[in-house]
Residue frames as a rotation matrix with the C-alpha (Angstrom) as fourth column:
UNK 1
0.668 -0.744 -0.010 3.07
0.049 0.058 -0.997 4.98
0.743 0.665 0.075 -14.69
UNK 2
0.806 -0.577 -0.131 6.43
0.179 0.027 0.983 4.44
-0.564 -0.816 0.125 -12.62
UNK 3
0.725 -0.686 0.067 9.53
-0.096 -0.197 -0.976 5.16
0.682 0.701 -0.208 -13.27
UNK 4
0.592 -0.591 -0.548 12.75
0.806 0.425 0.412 2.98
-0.011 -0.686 0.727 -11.35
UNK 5
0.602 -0.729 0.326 15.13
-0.714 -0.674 -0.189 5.20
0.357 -0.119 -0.926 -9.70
UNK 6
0.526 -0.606 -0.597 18.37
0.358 0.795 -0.490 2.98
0.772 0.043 0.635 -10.07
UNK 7
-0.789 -0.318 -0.526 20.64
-0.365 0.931 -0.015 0.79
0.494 0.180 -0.850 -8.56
UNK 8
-0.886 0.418 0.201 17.67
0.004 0.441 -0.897 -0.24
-0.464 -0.794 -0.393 -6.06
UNK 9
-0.701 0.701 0.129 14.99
0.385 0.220 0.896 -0.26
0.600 0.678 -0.424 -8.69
UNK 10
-0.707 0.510 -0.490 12.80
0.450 -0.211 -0.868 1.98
-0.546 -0.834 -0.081 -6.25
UNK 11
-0.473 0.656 0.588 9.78
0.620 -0.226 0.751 3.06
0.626 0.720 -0.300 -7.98
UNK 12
-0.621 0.558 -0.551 8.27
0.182 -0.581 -0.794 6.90
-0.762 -0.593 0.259 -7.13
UNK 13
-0.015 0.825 0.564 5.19
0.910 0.245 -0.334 7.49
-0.414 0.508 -0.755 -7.95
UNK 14
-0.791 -0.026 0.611 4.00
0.386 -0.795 0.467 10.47
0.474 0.605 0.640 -10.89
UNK 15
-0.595 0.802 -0.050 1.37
-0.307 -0.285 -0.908 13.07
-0.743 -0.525 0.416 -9.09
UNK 16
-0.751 0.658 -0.055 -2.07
-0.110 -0.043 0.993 12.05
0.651 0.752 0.105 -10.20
UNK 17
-0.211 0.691 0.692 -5.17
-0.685 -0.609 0.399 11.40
0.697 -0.389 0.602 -8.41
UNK 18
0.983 0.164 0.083 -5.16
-0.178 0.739 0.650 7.84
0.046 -0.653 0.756 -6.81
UNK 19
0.255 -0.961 -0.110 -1.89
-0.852 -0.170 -0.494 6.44
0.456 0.220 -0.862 -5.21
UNK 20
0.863 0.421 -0.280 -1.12
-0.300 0.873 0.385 3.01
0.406 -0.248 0.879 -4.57
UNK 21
0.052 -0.952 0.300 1.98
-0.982 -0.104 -0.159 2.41
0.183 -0.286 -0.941 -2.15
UNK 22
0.539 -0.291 -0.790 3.47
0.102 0.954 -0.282 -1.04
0.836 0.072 0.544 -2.07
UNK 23
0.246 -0.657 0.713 5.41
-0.935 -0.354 -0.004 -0.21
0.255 -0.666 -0.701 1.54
UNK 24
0.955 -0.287 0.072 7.95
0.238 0.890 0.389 -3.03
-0.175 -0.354 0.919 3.02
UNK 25
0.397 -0.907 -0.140 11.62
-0.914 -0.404 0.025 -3.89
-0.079 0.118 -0.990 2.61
UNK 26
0.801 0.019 -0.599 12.48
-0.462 0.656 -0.597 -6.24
0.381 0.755 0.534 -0.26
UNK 27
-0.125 -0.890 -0.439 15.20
-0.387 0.451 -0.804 -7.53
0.913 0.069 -0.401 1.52
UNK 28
-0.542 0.413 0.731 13.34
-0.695 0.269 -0.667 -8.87
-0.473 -0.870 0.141 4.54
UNK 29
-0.882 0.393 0.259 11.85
0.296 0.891 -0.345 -11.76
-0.367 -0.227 -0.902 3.02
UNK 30
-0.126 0.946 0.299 8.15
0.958 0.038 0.283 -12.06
0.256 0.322 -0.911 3.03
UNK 31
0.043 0.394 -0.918 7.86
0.523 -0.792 -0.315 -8.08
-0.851 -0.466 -0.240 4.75
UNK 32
-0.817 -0.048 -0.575 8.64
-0.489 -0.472 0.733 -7.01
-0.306 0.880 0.362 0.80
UNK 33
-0.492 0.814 0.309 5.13
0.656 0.580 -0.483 -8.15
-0.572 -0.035 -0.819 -0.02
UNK 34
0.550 0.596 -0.585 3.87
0.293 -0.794 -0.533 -5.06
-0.782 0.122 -0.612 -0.71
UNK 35
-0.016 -0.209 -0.978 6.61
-0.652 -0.739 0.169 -4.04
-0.758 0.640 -0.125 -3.19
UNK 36
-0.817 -0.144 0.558 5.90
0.067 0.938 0.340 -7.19
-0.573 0.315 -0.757 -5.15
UNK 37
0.016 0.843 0.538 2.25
0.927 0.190 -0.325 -6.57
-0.376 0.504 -0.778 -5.66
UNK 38
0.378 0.250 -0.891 3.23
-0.243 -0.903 -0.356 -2.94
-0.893 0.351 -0.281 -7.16
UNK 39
-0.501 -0.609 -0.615 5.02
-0.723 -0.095 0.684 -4.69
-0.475 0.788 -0.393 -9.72
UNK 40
-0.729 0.537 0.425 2.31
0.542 0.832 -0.121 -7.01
-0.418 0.142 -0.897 -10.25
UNK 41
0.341 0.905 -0.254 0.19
0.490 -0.402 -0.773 -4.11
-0.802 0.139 -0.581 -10.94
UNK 42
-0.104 -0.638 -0.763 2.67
-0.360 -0.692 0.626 -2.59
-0.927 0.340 -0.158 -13.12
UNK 43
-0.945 0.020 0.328 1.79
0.222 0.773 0.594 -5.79
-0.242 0.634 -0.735 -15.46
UNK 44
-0.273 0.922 -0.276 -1.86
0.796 0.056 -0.603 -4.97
-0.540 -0.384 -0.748 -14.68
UNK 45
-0.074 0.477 0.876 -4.59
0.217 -0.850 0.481 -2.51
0.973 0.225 -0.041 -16.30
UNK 46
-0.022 0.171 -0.985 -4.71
0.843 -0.526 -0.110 -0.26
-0.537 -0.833 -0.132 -12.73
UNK 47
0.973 0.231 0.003 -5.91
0.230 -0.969 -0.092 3.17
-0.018 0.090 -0.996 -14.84
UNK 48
0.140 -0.806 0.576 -4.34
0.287 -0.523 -0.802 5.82
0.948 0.278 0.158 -14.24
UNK 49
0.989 -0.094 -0.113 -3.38
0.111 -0.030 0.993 5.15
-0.097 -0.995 -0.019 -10.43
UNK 50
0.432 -0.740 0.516 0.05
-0.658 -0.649 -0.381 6.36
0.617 -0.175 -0.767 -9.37
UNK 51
0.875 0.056 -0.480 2.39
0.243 0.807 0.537 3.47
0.417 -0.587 0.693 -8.17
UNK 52
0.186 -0.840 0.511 5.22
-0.793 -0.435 -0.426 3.82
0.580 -0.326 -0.747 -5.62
UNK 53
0.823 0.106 -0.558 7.22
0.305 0.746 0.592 1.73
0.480 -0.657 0.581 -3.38
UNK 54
0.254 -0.335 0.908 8.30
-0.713 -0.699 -0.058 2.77
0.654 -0.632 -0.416 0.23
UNK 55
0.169 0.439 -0.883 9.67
0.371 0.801 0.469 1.93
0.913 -0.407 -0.028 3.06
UNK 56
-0.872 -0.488 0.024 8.36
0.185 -0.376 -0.908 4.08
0.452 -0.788 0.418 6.08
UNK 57
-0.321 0.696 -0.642 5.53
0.918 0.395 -0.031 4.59
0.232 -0.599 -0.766 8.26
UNK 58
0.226 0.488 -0.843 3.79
0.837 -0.541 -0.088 7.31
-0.499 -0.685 -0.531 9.97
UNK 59
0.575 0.148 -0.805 4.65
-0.210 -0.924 -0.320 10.95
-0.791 0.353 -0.500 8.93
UNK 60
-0.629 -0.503 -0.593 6.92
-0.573 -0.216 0.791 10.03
-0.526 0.837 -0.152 6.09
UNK 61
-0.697 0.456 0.553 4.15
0.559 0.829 0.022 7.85
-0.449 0.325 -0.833 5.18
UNK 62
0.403 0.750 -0.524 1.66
0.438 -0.661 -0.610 10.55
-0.804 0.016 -0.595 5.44
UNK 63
0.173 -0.288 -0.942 3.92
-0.447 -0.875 0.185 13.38
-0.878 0.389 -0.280 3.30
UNK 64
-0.871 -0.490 0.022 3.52
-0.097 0.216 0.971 10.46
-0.481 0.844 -0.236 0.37
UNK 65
-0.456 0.739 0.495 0.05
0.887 0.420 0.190 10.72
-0.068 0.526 -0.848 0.09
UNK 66
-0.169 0.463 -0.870 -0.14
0.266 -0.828 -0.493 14.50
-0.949 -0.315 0.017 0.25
UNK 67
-0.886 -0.064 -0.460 -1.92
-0.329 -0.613 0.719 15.83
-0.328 0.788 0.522 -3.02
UNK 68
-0.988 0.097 -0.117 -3.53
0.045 0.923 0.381 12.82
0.145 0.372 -0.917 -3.64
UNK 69
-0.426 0.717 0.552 -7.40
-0.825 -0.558 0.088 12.39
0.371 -0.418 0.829 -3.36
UNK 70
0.869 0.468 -0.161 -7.41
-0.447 0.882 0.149 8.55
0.212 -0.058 0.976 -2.97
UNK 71
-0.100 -0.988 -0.117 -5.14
-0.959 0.127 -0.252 6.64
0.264 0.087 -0.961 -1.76
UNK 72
0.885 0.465 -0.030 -4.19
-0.445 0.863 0.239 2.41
0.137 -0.198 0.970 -1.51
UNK 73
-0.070 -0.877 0.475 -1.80
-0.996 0.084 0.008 1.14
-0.047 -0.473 -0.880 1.00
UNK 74
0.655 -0.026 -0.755 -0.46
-0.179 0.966 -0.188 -2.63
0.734 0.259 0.628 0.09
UNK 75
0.233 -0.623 0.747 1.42
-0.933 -0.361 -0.010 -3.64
0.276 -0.694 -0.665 3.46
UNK 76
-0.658 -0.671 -0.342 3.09
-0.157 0.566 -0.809 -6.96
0.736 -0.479 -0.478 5.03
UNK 77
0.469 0.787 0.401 0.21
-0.515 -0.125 0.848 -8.16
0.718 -0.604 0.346 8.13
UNK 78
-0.668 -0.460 -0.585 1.87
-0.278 0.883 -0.377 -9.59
0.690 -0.089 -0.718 10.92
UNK 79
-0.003 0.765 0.644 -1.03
-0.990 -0.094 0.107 -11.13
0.143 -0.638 0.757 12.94
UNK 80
-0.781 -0.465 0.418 -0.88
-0.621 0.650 -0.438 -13.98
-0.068 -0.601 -0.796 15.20
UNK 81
-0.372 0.864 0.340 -3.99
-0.251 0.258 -0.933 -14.98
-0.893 -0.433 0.121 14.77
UNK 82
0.627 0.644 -0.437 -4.04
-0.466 -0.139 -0.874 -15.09
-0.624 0.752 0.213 11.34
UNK 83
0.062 -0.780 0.623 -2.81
0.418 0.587 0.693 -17.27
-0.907 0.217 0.362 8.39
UNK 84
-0.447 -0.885 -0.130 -0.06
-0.023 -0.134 0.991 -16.64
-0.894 0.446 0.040 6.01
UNK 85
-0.836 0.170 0.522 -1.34
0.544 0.137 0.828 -15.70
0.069 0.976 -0.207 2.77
UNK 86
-0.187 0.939 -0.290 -4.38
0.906 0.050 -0.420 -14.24
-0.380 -0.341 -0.860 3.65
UNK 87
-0.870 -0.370 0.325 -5.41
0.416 -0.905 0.082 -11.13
0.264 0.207 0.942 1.91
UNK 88
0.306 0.946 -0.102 -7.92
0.910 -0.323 -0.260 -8.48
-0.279 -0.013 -0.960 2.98
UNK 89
-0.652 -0.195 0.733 -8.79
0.447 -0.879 0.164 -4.99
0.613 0.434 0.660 2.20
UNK 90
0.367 0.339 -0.867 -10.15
0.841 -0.518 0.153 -2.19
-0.397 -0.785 -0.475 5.01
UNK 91
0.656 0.281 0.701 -10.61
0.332 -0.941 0.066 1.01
0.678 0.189 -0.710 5.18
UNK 92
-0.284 -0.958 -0.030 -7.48
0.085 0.006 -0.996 2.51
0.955 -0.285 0.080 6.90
UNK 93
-0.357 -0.145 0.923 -9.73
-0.801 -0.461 -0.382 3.36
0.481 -0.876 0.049 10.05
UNK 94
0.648 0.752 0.122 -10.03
-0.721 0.554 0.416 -0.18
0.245 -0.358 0.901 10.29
UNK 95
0.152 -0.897 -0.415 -6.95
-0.067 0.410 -0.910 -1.39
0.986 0.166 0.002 10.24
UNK 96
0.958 -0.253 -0.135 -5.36
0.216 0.329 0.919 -2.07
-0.188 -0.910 0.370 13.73
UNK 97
0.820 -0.552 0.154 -2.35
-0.423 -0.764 -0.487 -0.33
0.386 0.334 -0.860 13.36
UNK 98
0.216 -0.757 0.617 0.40
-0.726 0.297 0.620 -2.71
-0.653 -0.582 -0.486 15.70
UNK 99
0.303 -0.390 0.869 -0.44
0.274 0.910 0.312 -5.26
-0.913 0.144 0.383 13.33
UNK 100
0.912 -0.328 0.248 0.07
0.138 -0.323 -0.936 -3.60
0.387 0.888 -0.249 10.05
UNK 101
0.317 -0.858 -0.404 4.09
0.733 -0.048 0.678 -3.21
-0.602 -0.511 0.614 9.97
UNK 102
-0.554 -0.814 0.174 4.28
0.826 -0.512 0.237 -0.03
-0.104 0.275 0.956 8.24
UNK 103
-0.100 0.600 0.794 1.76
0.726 -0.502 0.471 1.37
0.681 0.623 -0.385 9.11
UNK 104
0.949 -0.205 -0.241 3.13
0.233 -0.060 0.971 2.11
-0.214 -0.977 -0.009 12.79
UNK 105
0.329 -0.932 -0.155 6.21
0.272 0.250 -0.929 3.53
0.904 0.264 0.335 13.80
UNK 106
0.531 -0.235 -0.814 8.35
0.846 0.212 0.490 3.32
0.057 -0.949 0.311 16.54
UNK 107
-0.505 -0.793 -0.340 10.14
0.850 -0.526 -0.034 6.39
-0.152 -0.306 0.940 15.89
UNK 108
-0.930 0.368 -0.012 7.16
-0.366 -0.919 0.149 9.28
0.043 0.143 0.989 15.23
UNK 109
-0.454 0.746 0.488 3.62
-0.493 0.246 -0.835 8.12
-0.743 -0.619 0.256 15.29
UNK 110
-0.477 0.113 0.872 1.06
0.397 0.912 0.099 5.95
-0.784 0.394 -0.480 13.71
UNK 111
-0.944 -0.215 0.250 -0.31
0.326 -0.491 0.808 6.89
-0.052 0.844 0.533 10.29
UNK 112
0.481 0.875 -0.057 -4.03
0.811 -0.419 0.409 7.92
0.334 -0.243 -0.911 11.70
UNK 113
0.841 0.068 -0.536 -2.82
0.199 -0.961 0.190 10.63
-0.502 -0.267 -0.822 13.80
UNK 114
-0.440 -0.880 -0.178 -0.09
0.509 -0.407 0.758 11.60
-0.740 0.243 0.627 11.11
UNK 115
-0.562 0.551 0.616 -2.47
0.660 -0.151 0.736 11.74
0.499 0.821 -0.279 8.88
UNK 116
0.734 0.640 -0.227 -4.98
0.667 -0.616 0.419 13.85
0.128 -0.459 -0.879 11.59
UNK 117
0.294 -0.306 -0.905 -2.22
0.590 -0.687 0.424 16.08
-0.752 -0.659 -0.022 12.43
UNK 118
-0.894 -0.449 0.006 -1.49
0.301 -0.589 0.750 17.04
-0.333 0.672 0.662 8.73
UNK 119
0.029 0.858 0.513 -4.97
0.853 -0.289 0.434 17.48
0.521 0.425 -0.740 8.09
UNK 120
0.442 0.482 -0.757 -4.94
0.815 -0.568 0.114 20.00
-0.375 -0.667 -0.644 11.42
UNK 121
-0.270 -0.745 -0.609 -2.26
0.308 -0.667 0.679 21.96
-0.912 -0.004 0.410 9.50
UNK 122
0.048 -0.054 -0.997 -4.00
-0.764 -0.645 -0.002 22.49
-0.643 0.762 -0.072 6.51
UNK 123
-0.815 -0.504 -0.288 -2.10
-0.483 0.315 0.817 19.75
-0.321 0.804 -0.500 4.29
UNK 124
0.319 0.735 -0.598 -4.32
-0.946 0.214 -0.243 18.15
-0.051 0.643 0.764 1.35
UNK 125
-0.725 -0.557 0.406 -4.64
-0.585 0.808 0.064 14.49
-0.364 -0.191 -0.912 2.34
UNK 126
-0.805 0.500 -0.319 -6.43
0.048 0.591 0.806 11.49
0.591 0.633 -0.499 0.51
UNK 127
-0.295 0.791 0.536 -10.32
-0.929 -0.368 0.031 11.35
0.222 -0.489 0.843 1.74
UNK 128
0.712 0.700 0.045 -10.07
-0.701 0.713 0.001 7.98
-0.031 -0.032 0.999 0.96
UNK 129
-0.078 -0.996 0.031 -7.79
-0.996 0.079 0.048 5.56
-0.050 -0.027 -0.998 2.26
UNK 130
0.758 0.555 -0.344 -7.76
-0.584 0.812 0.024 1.87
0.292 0.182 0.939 1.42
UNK 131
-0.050 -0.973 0.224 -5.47
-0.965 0.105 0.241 -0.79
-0.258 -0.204 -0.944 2.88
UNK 132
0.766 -0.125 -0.631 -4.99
-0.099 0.946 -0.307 -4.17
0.636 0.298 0.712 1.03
UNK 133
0.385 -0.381 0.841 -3.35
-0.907 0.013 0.421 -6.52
-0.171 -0.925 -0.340 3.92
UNK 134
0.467 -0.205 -0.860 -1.22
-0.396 0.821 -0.411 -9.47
0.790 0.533 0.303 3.37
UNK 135
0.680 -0.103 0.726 -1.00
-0.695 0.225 0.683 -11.68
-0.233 -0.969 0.082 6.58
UNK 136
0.206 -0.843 -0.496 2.74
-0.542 0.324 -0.776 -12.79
0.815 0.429 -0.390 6.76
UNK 137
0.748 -0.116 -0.654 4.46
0.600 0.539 0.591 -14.96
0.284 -0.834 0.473 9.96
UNK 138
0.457 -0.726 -0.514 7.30
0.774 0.041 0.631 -13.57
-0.437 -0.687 0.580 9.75
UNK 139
0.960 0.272 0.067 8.76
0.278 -0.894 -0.351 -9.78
-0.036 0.355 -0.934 8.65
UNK 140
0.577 -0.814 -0.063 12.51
-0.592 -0.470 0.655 -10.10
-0.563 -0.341 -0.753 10.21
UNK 141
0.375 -0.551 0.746 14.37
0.532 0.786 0.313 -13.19
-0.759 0.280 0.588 7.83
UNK 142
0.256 -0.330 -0.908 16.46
-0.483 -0.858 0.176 -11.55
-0.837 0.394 -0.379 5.60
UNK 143
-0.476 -0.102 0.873 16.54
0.612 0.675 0.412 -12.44
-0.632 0.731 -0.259 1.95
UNK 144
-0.734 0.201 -0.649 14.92
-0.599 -0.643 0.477 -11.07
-0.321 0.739 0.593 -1.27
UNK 145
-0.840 0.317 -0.441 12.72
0.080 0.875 0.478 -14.14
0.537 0.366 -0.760 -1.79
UNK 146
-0.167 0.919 0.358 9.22
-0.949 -0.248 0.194 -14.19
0.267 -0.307 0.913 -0.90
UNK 147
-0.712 -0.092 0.696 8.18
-0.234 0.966 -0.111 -17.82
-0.662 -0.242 -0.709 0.84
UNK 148
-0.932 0.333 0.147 5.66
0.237 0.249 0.939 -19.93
0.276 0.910 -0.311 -1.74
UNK 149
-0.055 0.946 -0.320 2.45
0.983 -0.004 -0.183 -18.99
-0.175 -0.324 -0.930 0.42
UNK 150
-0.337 -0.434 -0.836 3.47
0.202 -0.900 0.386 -15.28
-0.920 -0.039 0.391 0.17
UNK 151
-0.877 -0.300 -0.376 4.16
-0.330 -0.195 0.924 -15.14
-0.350 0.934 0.072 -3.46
UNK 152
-0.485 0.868 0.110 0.64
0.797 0.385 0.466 -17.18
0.362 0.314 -0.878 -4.29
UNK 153
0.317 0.864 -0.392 -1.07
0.629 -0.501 -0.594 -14.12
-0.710 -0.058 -0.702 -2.42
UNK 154
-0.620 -0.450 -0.643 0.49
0.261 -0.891 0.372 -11.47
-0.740 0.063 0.669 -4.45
UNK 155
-0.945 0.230 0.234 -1.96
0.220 -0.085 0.972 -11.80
0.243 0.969 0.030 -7.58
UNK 156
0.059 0.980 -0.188 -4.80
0.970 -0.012 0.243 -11.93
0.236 -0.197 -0.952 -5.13
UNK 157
-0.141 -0.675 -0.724 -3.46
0.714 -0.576 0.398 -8.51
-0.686 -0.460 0.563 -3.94
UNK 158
-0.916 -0.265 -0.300 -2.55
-0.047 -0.672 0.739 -7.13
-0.398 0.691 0.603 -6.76
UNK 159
-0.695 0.719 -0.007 -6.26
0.432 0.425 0.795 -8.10
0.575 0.549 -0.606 -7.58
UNK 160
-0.005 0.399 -0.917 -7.74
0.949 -0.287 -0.130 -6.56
-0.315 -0.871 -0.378 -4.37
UNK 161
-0.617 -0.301 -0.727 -5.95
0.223 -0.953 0.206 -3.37
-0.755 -0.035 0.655 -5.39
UNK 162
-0.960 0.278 0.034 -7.37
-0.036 -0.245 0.969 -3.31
0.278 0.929 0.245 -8.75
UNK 163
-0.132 0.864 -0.487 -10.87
0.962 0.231 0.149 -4.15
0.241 -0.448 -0.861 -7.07
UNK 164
0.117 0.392 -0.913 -10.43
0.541 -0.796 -0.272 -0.61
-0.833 -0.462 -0.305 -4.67
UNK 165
-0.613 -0.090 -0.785 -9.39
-0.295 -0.895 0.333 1.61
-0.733 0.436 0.522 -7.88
UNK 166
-0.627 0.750 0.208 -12.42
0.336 0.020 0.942 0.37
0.702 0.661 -0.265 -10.23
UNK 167
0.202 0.887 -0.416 -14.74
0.979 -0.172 0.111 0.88
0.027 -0.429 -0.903 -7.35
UNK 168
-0.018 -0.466 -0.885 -13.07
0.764 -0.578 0.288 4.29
-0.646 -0.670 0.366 -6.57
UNK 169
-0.975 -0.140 0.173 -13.09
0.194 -0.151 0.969 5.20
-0.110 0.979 0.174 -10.10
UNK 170
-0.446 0.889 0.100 -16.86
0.528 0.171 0.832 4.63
0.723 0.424 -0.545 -10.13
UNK 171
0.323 0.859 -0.396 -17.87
0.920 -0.188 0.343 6.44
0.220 -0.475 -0.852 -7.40
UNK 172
-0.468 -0.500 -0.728 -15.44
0.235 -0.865 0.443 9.86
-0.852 0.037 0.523 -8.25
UNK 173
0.723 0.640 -0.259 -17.73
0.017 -0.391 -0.920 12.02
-0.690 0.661 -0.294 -10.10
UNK 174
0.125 -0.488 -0.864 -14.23
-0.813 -0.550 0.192 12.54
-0.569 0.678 -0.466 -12.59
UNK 175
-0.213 -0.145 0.966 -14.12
-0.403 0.914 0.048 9.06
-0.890 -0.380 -0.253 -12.64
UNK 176
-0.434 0.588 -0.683 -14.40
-0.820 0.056 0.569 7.05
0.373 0.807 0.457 -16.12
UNK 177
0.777 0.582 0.240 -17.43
-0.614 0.785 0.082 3.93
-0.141 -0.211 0.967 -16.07
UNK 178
-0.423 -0.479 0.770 -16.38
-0.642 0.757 0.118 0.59
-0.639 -0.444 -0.628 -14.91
UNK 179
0.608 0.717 -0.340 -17.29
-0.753 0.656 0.037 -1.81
0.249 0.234 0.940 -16.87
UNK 180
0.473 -0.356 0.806 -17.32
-0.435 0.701 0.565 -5.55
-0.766 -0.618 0.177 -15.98
């Protein structure tokens, strides 16, 4: 369940057990990716996962998945090597962090060692972190529009996600069966 916090239609998430952050900034163009496919899921059966959409990185990233025991980051990829539209899903310690664009920041640190340093303090962070990647060209063109390669991945996306919380679901002892 979400619930918009107006005029900017920002959607925090309600505390339950899986969270799914949509992170970007809808006015960049194709970097709002990520809050696209939370409102795609919003359309979606996604349980009873916990959507939100952000846009920050590293420790304020971290202090949005504290409670949580699962968690599924939907980010913006910018990766030279790779083409536009592409979606994948990784385990956050796979991820390459320079190329993910919110999952780095330039002003405090990247969300591994935010995440390791709130763990050293104690704080209750997801065991399980999932990142659904959408490989974009370009992150800086202001607008509110997504380009048409963009917008064609979001359903795969928003499909990916639903993929990590059925599997997640099944393999959390509180979990209810999956069925196909």
């Amino acid at each position: 369940m979400i619930s918009p916090l107006e005029p900017y239609g920002l959607r925090i998430a309600e505390p339950g057990e899986t969270l799914v952050v949509g992170l970007g900034n809808p006015i960049l163009g194709d970097d709002g990716v990520g809050w696209r496919v939370v409102d795609e899921l919003d359309e979606l059966d996604h349980g009873d996962a916990s959507l939100q959409q952000a846009c920050v990185g590293g420790v304020s990233l971290m202090e949005l998945l504290v409670g949580y025991r699962h968690a599924v980051i939907v980010d913006a990829i910018i990766d030279p090597e790779g083409t536009p539209g592409v979606v994948w899903r990784k385990s956050l310690s796979e991820v390459e962090t320079r190329v993910a664009s919110h999952l780095d920041s330039t002003h405090d640190a990247p969300l591994p060692a935010a995440i390791e340093a709130g763990r050293a303090m104690g704080v209750e962070l997801p065991s399980d972190i999932e990142v659904v990647g959408i490989v974009i060209e370009r992150g800086d063109v202001f607008g509110e529009e997504l380009s048409d390669t963009i917008a064609a991945a979001v359903p795969v996306a928003a499909a990916e996600v639903v993929g990590a919380l059925r599997a997640q679901s099944a393999a959390s002892p509180q979990g209810e069966p999956v069925h196909a």
